[in-house]
C-alpha positions as CSV (number, residue, x, y, z in Angstrom):
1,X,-11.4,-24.1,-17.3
2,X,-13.9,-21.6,-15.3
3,X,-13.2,-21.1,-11.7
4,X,-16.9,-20.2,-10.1
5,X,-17.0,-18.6,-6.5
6,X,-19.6,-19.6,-4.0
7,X,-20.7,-17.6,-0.7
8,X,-21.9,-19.3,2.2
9,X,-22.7,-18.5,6.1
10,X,-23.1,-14.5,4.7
11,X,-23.3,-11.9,7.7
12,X,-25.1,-9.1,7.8
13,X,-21.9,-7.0,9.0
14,X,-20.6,-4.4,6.4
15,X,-16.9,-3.8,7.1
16,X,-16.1,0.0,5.4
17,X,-19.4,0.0,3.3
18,X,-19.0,-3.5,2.2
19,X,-20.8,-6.7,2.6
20,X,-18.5,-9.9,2.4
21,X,-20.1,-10.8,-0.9
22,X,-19.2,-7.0,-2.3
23,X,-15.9,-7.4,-0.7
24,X,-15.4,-11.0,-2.6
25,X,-16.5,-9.7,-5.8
26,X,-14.3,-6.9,-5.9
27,X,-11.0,-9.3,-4.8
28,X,-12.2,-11.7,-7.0
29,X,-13.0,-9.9,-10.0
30,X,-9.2,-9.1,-10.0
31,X,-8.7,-12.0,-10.3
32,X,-11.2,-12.7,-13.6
33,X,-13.6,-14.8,-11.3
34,X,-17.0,-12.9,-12.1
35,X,-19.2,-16.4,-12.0
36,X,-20.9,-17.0,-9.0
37,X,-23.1,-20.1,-7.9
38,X,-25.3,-20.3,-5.1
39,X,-25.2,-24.5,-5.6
40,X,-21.5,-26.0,-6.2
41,X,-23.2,-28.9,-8.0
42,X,-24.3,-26.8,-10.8
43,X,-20.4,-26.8,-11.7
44,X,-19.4,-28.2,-15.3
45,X,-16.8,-31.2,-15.2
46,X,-13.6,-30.1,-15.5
47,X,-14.4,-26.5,-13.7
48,X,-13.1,-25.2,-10.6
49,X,-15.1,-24.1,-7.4
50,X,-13.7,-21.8,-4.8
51,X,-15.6,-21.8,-1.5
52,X,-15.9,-18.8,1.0
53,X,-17.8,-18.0,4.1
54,X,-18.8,-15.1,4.2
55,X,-18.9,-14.5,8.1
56,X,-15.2,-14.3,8.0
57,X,-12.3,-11.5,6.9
58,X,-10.4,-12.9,4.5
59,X,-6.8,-11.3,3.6
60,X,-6.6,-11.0,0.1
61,X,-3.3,-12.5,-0.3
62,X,-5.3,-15.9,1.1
63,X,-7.6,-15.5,-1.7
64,X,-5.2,-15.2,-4.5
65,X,-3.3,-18.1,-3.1
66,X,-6.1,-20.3,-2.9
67,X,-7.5,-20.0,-6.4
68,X,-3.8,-20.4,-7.1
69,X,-3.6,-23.7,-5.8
70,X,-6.7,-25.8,-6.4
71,X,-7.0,-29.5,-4.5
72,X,-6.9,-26.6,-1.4
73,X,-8.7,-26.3,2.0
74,X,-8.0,-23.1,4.3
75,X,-8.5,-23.6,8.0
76,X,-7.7,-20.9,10.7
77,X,-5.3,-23.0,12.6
78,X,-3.1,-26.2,12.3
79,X,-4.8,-28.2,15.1
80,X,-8.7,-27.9,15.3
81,X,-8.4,-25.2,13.1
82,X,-11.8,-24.1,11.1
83,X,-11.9,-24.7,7.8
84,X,-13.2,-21.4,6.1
85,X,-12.7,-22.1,2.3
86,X,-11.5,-24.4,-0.1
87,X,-10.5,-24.3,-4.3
88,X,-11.8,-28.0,-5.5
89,X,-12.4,-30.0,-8.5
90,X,-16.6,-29.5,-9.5
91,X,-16.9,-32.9,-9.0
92,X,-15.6,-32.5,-5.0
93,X,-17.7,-29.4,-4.9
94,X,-20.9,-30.8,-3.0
95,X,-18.4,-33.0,-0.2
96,X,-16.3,-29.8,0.2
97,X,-18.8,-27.8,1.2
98,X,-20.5,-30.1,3.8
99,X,-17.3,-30.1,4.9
100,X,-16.6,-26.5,5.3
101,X,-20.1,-26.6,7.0
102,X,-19.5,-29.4,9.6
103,X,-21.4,-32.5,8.1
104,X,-18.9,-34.3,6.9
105,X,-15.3,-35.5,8.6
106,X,-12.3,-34.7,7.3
107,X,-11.0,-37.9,6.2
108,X,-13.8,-38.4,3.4
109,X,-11.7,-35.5,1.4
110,X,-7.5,-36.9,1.8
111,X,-7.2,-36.3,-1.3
112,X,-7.1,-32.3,-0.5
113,X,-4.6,-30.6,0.9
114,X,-5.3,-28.7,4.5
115,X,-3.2,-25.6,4.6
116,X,-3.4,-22.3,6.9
117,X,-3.0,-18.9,6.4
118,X,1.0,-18.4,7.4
119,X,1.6,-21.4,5.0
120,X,-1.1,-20.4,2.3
121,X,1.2,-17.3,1.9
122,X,3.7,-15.1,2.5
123,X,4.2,-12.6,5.3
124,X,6.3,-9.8,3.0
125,X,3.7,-7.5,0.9
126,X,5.7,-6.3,-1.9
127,X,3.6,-3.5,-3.0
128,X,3.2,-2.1,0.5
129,X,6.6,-2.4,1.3
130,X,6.1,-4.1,5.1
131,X,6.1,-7.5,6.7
132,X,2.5,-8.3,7.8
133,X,1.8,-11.8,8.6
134,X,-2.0,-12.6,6.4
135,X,-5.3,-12.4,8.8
136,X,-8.0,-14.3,8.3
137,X,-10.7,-12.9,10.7
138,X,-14.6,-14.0,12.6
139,X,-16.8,-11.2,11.6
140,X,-19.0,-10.4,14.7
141,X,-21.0,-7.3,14.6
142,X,-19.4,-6.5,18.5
143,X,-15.7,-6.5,16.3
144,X,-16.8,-4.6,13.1
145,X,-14.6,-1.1,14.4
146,X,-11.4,-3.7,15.6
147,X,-11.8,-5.2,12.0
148,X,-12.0,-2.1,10.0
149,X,-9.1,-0.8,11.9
150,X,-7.2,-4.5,11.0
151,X,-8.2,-3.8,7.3
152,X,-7.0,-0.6,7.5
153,X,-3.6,-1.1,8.9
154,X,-3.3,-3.5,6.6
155,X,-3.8,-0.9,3.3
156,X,-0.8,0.9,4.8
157,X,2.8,0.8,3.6
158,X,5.6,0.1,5.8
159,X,8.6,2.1,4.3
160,X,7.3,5.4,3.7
161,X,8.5,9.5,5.1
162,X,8.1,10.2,8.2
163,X,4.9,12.5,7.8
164,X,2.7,9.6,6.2
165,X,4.1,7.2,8.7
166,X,3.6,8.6,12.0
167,X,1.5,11.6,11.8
168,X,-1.4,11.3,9.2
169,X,-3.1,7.6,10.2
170,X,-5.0,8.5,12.6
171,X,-6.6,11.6,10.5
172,X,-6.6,9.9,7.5
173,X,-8.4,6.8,9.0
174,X,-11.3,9.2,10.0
175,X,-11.4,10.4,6.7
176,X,-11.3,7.5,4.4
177,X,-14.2,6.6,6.9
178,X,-16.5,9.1,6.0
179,X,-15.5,8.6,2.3
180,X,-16.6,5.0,2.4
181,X,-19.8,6.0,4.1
182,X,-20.3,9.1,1.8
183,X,-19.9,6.6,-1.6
184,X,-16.9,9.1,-2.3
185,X,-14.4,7.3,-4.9
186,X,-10.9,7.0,-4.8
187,X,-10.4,9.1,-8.1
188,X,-12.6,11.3,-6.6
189,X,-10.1,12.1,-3.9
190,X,-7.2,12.4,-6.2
191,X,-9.1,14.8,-8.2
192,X,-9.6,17.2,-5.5
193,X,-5.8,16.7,-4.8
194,X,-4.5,18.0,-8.4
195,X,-7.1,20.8,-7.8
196,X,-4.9,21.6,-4.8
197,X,-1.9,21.1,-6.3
198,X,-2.8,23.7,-8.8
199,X,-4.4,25.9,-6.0
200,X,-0.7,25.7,-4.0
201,X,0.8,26.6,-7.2
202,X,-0.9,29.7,-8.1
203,X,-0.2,31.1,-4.4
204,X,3.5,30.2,-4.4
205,X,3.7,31.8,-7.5
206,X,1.9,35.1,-5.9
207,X,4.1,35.2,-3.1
208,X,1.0,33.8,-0.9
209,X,3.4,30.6,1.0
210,X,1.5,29.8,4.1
211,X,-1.4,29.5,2.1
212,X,0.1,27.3,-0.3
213,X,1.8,25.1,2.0
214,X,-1.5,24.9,3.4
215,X,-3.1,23.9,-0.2
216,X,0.3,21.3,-0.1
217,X,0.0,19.5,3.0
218,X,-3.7,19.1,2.2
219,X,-3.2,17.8,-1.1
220,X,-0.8,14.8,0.8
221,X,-3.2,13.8,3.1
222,X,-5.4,13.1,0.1
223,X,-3.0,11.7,-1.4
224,X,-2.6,9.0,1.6
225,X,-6.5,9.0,2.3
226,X,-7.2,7.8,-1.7
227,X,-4.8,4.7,-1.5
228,X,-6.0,4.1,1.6
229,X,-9.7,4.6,0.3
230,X,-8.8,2.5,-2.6
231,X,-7.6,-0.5,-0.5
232,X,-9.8,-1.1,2.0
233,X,-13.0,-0.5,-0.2
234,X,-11.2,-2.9,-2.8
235,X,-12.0,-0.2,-5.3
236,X,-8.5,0.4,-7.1
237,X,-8.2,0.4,-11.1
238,X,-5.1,0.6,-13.6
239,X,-6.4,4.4,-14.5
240,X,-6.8,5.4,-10.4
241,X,-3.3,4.3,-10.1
242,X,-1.5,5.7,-12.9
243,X,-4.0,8.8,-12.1
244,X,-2.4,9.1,-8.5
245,X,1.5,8.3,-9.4
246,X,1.4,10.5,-12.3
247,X,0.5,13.7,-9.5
248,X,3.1,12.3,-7.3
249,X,5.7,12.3,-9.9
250,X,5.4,15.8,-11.6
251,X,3.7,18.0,-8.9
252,X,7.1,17.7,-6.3
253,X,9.5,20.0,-8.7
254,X,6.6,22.0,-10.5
255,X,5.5,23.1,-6.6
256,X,9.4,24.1,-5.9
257,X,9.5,26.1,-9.3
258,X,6.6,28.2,-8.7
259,X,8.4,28.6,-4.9
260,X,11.3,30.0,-6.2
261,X,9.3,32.2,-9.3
262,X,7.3,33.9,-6.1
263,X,10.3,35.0,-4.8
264,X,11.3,37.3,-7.5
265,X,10.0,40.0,-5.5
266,X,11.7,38.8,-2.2
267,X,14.5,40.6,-0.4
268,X,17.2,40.2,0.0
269,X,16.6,37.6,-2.9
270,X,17.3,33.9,-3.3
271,X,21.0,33.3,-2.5
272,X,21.9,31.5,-5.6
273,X,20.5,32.1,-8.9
274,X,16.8,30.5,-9.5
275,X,18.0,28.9,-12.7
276,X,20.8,27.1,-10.9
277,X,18.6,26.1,-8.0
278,X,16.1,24.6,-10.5
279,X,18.5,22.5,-12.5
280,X,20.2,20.9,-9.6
281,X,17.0,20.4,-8.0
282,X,15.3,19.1,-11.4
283,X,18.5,16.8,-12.1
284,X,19.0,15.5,-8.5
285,X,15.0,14.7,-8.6
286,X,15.0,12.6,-11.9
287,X,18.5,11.1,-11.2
288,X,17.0,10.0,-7.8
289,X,13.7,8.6,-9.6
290,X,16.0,6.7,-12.2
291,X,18.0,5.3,-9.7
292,X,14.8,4.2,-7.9
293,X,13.8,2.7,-11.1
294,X,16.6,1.1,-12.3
295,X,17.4,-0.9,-8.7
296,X,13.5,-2.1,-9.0
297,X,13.4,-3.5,-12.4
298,X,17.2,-4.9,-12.4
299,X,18.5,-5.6,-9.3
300,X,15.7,-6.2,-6.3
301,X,11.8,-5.7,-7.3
302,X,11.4,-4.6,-3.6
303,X,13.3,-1.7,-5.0
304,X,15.9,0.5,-3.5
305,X,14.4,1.4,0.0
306,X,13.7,-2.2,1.1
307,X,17.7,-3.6,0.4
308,X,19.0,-3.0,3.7
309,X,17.6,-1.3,7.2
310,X,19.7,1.6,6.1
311,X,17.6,2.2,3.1
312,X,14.4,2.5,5.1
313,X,15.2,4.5,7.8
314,X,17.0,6.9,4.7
315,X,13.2,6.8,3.2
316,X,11.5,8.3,6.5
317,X,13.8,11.8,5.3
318,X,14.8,11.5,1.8
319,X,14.5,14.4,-0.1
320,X,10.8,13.7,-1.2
321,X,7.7,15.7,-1.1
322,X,6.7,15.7,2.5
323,X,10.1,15.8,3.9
324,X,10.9,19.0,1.5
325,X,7.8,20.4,2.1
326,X,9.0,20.3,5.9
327,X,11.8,22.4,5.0
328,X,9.6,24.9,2.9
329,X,7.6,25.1,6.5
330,X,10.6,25.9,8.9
331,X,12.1,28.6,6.1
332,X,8.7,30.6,6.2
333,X,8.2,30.4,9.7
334,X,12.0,31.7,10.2
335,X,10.7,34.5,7.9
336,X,13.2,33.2,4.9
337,X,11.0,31.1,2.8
338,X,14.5,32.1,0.2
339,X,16.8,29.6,2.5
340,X,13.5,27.3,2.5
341,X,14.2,26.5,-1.1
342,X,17.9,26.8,-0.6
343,X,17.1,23.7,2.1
344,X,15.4,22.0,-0.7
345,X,17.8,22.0,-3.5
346,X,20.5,20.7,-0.7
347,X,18.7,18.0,0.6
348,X,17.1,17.3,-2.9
349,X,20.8,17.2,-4.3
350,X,22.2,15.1,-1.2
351,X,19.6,12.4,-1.4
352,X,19.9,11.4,-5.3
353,X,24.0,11.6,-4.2
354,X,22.9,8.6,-1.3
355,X,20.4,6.8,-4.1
356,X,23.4,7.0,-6.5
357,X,25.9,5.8,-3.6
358,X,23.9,2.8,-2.6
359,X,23.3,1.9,-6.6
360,X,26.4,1.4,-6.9
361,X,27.3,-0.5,-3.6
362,X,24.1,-2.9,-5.1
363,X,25.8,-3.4,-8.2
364,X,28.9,-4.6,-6.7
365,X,27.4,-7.1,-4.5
366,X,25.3,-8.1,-7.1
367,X,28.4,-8.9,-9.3
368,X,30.1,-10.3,-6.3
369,X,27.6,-12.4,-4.4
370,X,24.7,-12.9,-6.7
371,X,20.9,-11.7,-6.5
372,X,20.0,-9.5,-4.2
373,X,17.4,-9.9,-1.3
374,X,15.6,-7.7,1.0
375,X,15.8,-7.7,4.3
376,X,12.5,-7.9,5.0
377,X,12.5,-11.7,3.3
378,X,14.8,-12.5,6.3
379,X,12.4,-11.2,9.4
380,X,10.7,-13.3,11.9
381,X,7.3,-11.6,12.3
382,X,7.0,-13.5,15.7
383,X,10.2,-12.6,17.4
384,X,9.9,-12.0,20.9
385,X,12.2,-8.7,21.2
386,X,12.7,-7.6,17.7
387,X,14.7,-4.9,17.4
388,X,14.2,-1.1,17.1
389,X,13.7,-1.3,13.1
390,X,11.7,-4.3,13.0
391,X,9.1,-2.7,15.2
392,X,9.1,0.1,12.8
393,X,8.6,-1.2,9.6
394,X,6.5,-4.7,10.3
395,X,2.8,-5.5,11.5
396,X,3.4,-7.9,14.4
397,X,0.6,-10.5,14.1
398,X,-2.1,-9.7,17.3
């Protein structure tokens, strides 16, 4: 069985550098749909059709969902709703799309099923961490910045530290901008961030700390614009992604060990010995990445920081890069960058300690009551007065 993808009612309105048909063959190709017809009725028996107008924004959760579930038309609401796409048999091909185009009433097709975006799919992104109800978007060229700013929300995570959460979207918005305009990639980015991770290295290791924190901070913005990049360009690949985790994982304790080997010519000297320091920091690090692990793959594939509201205000300050590279910052600027590090192996230490604590608490209610579940799977994205932490982790739907 082939599924073939058809465009119709294309705009000329590029959202972040892409035309809707660039924008479908990217989503699509994930999806192994690389067969496109510009006529439904050249279709084989037995094949599948999936129809899309291309003058609207679809989320790509709708997508998945519809070639998921053929015998499917998508409409924008559940009373006089547009319909905006469909997933059909070849042979209802041709009706569908008169359909979809207004020549044809709705009761010639009863044998489909009419569905809309909240009931196409879910509400809770799993890889993003968030509740945000799917969108599914008129593109008008007076709307293009209100749209780019919709897809771009949408490419960020919900339960993340503090820094990437409140203080670099607006920057890194601006700059993932000029990215897609530019034709920069996302591996691109994350190139120039090892090269900085290297770059803060060397100056920790020289003594030279504002500089390197400088050469830090910089190398996490990029590290937020390239997912960012990555997302709303649809340009993300199984390399670009192990590329980007794999600098995430290692550079955090290799930055902190060349910290503490440029203070060998410090005085009064680092209050506890460097090789102590290291270990607890090293062992609380990987204990605290195992323990991430481990509730993921056996207990709740959210993972750890999406159990309970505890566990994602605990992620805004757990002893993570950005957070630690906060307490690097306040240690130089009190003119001790020694207790910086000293900050660092104590928070670093104390977080795995609350990781460990709340493995354990999971196990026993996973032994007592059965599976876990998130408690994100339990939030009504409507609510009219949500409380304090559902306003800080969800997208409300606008």
């Amino acid at each position: 069985m082939t599924v073939h993808a058809c465009i119709f009612a294309e705009t000329p309105v590029q959202l972040w550098g892409l035309s809707s048909r660039e924008r479908f063959e990217r989503i699509l190709k994930k999806s192994n749909i690389t067969s496109w017809l510009a006529d439904p009725s050249m279709a084989a028996p037995g094949d599948f059709v999936l129809l899309l107008r291309g003058d609207y924004l679809f989320d790509e959760r709708l997508i998945r969902s519809l070639v998921d579930k053929p015998g499917t038309v998508l409409q924008t609401a559940e009373t006089d709703g547009r319909p905006v796409a469909a997933c059909v048999a070849a042979h209802e091909a041709p009706l569908a799309l008169d359909f979809l185009k207004g020549r044809l009433e709705r009761d010639k097709l009863s044998a489909l099923t009419f569905v809309t975006p909240q009931t196409l799919t879910t509400t809770y992104v799993k890889n993003l961490l968030k509740i945000d109800p799917p969108y599914l978007l008129p593109i008008t060229s007076d709307k293009r910045r209100k749209l780019e700013n919709r897809l771009f929300s949408g490419s960020y995570k919900g339960v993340t530290d503090l820094v990437t959460k409140w203080l670099w979207p607006v920057p890194a918005q601006w700059v993932t901008g000029i990215c897609a305009r530019k034709g920069i990639t996302p591996n691109q980015v994350t190139s120039l961030s090892l090269v900085l991770v290297v770059l803060a290295g060397l100056c920790f290791y020289h003594g030279f700390f504002a500089l390197g924190l400088l050469a830090a901070w910089l190398m996490t913005f990029l590290d937020t614009v390239d997912g960012k990049l990555a997302r709303v360009t649809v340009n993300s690949s199984q390399f670009g992604n192990l590329f980007d985790h794999s600098i995430d994982l290692i550079s955090p304790p290799f930055l902190y060990l060349v910290w503490g080997l440029g203070l060998a010519s410090w005085q009064p000297g680092l209050p506890l010995e460097l090789k102590t320091a290291m270990g607890i920091i090293f062992g609380a690090y990987i204990a605290g990445r195992l323990v991430e692990g481990t509730f993921t793959y056996a207990l709740e594939p959210s993972g750890v920081f999406c159990w309970q509201p505890l566990d994602s205000w605990f992620r805004l300050i757990t002893g993570r890069r950005n957070p630690n590279l906060i307490l690097l910052n306040v240690g130089l600027c009190a003119g001790r960058p020694d207790l910086g590090l000293v900050a660092v192996t104590f928070w670093t230490l104390v977080s795995s300690l609350f990781l460990l604590l709340r493995l354990g608490m999971a196990v026993r209610e996973r032994i007592k009551t059965g599976p876990l579940r998130s408690w994100f799977l339990d939030i009504d994205p409507n609510a009219q007065n949500p409380s304090l932490t559902q306003r800080c982790f969800t997208t409300r739907r606008s």
